[in-house]
Residue frames relative to the residue before (quaternion, step in Angstrom):
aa qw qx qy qz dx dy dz
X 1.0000 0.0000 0.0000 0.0000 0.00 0.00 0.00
X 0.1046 -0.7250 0.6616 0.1603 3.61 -0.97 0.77
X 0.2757 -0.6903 0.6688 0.0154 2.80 -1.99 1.73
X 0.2605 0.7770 -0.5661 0.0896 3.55 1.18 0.38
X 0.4324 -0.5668 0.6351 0.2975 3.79 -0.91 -0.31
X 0.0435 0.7805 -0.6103 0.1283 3.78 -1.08 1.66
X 0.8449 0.2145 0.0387 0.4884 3.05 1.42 0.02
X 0.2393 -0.8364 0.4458 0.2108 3.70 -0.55 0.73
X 0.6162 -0.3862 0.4445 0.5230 4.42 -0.83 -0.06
X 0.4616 -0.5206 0.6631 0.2760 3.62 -1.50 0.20
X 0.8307 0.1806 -0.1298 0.5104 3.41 0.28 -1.16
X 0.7964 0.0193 -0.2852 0.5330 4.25 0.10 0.03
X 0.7638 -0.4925 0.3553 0.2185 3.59 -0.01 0.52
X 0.4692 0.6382 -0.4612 0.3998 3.92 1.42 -0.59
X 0.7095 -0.4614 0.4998 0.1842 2.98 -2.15 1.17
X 0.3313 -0.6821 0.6322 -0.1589 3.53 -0.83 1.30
X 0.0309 0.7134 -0.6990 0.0396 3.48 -0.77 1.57
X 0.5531 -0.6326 0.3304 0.4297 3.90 -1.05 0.17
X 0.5083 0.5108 -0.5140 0.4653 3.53 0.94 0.75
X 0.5641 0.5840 -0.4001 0.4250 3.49 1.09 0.04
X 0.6107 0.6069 -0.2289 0.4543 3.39 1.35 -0.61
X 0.3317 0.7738 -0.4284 0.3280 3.82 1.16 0.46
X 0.4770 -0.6886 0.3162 0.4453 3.65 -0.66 0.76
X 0.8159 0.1573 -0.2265 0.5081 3.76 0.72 -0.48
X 0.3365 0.7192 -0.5122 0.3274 3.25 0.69 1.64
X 0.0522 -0.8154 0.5755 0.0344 3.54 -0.11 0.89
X 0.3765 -0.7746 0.4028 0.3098 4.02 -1.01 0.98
X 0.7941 -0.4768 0.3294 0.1829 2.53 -1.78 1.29
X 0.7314 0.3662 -0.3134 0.4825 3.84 0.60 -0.34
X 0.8683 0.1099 -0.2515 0.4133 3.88 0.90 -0.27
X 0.5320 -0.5633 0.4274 0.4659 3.25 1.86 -0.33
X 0.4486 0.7312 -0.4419 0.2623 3.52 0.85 -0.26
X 0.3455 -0.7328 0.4263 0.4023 3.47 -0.56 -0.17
X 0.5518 -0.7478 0.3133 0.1955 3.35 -0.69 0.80
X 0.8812 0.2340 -0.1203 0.3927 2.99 0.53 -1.46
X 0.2004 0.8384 -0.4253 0.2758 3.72 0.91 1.74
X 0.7117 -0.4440 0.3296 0.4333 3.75 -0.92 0.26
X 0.7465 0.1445 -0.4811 0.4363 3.81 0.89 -0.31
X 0.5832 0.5068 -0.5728 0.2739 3.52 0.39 0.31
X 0.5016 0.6802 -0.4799 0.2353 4.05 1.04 0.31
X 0.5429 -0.4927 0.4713 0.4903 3.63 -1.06 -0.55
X 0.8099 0.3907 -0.2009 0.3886 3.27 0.60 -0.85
X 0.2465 0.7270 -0.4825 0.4218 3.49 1.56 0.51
X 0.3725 0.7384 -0.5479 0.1262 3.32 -0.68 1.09
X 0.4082 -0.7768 0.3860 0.2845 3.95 -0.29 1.34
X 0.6513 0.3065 -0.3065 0.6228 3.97 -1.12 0.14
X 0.7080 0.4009 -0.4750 0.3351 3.94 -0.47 0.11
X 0.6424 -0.5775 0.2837 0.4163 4.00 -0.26 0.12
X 0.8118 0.1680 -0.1367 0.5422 3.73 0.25 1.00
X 0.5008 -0.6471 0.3786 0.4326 2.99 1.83 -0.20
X 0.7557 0.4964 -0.1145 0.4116 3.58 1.25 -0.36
X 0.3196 -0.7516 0.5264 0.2363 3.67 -0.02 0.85
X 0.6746 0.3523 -0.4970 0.4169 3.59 0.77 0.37
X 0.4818 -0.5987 0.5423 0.3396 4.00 -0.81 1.06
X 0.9040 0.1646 -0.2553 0.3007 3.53 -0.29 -0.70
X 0.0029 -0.7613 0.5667 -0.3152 3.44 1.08 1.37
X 0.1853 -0.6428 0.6703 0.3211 3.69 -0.69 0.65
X 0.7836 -0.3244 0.4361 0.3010 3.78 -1.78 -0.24
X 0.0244 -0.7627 0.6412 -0.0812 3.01 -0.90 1.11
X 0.0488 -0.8033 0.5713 0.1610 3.60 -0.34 0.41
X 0.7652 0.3330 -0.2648 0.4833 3.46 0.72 -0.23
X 0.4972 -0.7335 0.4521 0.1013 3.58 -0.46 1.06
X 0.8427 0.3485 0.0843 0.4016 2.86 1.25 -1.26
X 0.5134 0.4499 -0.4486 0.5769 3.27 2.11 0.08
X 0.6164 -0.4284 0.4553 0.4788 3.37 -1.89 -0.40
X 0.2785 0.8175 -0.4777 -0.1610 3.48 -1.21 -0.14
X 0.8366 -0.4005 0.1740 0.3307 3.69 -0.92 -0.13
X 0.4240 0.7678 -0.4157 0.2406 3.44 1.56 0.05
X 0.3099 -0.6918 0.6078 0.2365 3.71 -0.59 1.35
X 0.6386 0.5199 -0.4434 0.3539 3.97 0.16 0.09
X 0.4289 0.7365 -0.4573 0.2541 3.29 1.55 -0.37
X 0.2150 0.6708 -0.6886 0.1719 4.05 -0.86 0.68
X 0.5984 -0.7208 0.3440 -0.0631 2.66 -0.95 1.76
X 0.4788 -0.7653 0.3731 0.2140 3.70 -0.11 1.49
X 0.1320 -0.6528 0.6380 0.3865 3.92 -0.43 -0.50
X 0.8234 0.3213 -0.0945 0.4580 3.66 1.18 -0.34
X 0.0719 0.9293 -0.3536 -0.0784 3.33 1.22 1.36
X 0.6813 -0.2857 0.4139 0.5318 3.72 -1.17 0.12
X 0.4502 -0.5195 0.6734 0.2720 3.95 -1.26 0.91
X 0.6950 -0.4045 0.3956 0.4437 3.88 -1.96 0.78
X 0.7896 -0.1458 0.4117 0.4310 2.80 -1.99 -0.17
X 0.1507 0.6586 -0.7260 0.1283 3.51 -1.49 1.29
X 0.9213 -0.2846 0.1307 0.2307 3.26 -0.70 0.12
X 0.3217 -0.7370 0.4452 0.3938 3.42 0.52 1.25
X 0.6423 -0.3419 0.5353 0.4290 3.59 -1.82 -0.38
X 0.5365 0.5949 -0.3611 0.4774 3.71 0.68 -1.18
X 0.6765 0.4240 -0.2800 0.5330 3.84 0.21 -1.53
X 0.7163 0.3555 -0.3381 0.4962 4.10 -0.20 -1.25
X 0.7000 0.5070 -0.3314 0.3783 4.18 0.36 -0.16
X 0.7111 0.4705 -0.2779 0.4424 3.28 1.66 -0.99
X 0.7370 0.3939 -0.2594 0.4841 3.30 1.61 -0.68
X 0.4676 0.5578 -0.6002 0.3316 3.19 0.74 0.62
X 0.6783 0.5522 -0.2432 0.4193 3.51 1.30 -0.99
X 0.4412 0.5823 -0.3434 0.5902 3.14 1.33 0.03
């Protein structure tokens, strides 16, 4: 079995092995779920789906697990839940 580290949490930051990456596997230091759009490589905000891959189906939640077969795991994932686009537009106008 390899325990190497490939990867870090979305939401506290803990070391990530590829058995951690399971669809209803959620990591061991916050419970989060793991295998979600910000913990991918191709997770990327402002682009259309959030995802630099076009034929990504929809995800609306960033942050649940789900069924995307493009999913490949970041060593450097997107930081938790920050500000929607909606929120960074309203306070600029503010």
């Amino acid at each position: 079995m390899n325990d190497d580290i490939i990867g870090k949490c979305w939401h506290c930051g803990a070391g990530l092995t590829k058995a951690d990456y399971g669809r209803e596997t959620n990591c061991l230091a916050c419970n989060k779920p793991t295998r979600v759009c910000r913990n991918c490589r191709h997770f990327a905000p402002g682009r259309p789906n959030d995802c630099v891959e076009p034929m990504a189906e929809r995800v609306m939640d960033k942050t649940r697990a789900n069924f995307c077969e493009l999913f490949d795991p970041s060593p450097n994932p997107a930081a938790g839940p920050g500000p929607s686009p909606t929120e960074d537009l309203r306070q600029a106008a503010d």
